[in-house]
C-alpha positions in Angstrom: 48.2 -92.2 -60.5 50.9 -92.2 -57.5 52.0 -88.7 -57.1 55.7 -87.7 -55.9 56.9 -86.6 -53.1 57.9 -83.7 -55.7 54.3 -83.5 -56.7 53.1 -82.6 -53.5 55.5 -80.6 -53.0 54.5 -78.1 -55.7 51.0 -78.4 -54.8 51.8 -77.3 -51.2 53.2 -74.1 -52.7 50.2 -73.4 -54.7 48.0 -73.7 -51.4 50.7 -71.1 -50.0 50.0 -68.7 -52.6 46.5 -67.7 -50.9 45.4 -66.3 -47.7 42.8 -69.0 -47.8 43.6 -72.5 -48.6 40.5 -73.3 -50.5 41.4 -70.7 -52.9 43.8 -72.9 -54.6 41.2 -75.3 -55.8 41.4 -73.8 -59.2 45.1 -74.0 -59.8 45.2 -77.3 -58.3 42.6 -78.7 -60.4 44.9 -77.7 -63.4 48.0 -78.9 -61.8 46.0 -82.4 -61.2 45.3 -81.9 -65.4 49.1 -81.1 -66.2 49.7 -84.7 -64.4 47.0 -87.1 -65.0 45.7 -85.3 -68.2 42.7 -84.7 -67.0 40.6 -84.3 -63.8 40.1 -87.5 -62.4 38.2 -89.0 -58.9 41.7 -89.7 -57.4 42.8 -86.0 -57.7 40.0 -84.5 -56.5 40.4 -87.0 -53.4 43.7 -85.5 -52.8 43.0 -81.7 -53.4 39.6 -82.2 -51.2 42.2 -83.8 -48.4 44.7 -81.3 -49.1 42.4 -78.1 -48.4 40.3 -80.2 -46.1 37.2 -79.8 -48.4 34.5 -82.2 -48.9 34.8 -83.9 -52.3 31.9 -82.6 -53.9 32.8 -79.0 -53.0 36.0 -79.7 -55.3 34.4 -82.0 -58.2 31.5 -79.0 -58.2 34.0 -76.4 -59.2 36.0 -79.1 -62.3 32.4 -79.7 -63.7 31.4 -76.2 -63.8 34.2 -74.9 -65.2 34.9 -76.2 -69.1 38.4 -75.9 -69.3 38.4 -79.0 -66.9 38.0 -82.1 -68.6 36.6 -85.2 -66.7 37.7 -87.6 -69.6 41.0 -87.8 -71.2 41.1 -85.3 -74.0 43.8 -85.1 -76.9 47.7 -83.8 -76.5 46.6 -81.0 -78.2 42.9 -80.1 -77.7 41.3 -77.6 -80.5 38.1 -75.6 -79.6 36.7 -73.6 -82.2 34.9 -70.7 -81.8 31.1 -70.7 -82.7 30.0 -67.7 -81.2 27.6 -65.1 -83.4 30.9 -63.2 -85.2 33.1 -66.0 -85.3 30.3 -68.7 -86.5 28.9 -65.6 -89.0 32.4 -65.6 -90.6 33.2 -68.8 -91.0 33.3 -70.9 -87.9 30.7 -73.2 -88.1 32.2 -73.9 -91.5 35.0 -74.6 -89.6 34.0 -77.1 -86.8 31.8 -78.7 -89.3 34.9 -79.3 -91.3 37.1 -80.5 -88.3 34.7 -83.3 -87.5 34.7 -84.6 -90.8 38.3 -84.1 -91.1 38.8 -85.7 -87.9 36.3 -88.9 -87.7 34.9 -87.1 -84.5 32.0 -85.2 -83.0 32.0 -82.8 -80.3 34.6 -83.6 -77.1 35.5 -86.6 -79.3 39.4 -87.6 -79.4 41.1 -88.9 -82.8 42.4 -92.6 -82.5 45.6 -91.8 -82.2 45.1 -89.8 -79.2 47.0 -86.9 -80.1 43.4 -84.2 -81.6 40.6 -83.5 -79.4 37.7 -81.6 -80.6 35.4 -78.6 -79.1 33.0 -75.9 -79.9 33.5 -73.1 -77.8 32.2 -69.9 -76.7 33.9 -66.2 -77.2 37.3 -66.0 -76.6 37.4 -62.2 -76.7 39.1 -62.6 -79.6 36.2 -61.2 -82.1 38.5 -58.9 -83.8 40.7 -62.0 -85.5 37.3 -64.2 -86.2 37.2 -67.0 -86.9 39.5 -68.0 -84.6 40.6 -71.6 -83.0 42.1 -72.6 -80.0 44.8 -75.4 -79.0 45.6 -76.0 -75.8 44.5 -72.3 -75.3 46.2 -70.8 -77.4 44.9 -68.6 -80.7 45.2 -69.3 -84.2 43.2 -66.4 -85.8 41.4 -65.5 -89.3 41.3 -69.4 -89.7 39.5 -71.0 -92.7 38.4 -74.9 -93.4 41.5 -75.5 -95.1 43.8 -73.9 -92.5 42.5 -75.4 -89.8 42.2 -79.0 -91.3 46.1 -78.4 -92.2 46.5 -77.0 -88.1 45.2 -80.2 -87.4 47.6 -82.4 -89.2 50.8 -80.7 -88.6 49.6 -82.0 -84.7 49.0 -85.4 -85.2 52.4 -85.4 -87.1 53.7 -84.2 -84.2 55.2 -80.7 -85.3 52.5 -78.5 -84.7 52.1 -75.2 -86.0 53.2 -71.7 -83.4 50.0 -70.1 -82.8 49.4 -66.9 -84.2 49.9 -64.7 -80.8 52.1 -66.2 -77.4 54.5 -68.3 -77.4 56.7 -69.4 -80.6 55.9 -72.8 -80.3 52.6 -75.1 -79.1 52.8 -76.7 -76.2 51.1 -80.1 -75.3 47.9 -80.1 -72.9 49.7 -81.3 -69.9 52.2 -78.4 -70.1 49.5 -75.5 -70.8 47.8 -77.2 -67.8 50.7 -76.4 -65.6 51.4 -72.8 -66.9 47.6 -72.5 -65.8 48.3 -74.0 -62.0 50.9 -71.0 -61.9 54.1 -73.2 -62.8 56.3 -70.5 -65.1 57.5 -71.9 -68.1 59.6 -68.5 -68.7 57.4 -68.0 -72.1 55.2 -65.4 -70.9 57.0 -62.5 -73.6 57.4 -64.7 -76.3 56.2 -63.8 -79.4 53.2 -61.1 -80.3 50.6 -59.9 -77.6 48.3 -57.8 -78.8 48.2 -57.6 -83.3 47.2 -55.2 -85.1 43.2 -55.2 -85.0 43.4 -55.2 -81.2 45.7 -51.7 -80.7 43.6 -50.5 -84.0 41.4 -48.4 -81.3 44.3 -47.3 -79.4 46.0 -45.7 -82.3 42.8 -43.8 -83.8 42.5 -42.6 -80.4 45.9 -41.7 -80.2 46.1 -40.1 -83.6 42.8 -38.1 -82.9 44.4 -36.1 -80.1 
């Protein structure tokens, strides 16, 4: 991919952001994702020339960190929970069903392009399980049925608003650019903290 003058521009104002350049490897590896889709060798040529890295000191940090993806993964990529609370109420259920659903196995991508497919750790979200992700973002108390329905309301291309953030689900390049520190101006949409989480805070509140 050629990137614009525009491009490197923005990425020029991520390095600023840090007292030390190599700093920004993080956000630029997302900003290389919210272009290209994913992290590929030709981006993490550029960042390594950018912050005057070696190569493998850059492709070391976007293969040990999963939310970088080496191959192209779905417009909107679903991970699903299948840690111990989450799996225990229903999530392994839940993937299980997906893959059948979907005609894919784990970190597979639906023929259409538009679902990819992940089992996932916590997402310190343990009070809502069994909770999914898309593109990051939280769909909670999910069952088979609602997920397989989450699913297709994406690859018909009006995707369900997640159950906290923002009011509407954005595509994986766009989450991948909010996540290289480029502000969509969505930040206060919708809820941020439900019910279940502030639960603690008002028994503690009450108790006084």
């Amino acid at each position: 991919m050629a990137y614009s003058s525009e491009d490197l521009a923005i990425m020029d104002s991520i390095v600023k952001r840090y007292p030390r350049p190599r700093s920004a490897i993080m956000p630029l590896l997302h900003f290389v994702q919210s272009r290209v889709g994913f992290v590929d060798g030709e981006g993490i040529e550029l960042i390594a020339k950018i912050l005057t890295l070696e190569m493998a000191e850059v492709s070391a940090v976007s293969t040990f960190y999963t939310q970088y993806k080496r191959q192209p993964v779905g417009e909107y990529h679903v991970g699903v929970c299948t840690n111990t609370l989450c799996a225990v109420m229903g999530g392994d259920a839940i993937f299980a069903g997906l893959k059948e659903h979907l005609g894919v196995e784990n970190d597979g991508v639906t023929e259409d392009g538009k679902v990819s497919l992940e089992h996932i750790e916590c997402n310190a979200a343990c009070d809502y399980a069994p909770v999914v992700m898309a593109n990051w973002e939280f769909y909670d108390n999910q069952t088979v049925q609602s997920s397989k329905d989450l699913v297709d309301s994406m690859r018909e291309g009006n995707p369900f608003p997640p159950t906290r953030g923002p009011d509407s689900l954005v595509t994986w390049k766009e989450a991948s650019a909010v996540l290289a520190g480029i502000n969509d101006g969505r930040a206060h949409e919708g809820v941020q903290a439900g019910a279940p989480t502030l639960l603690g805070l008002k028994i503690s509140k009450e108790g006084k």
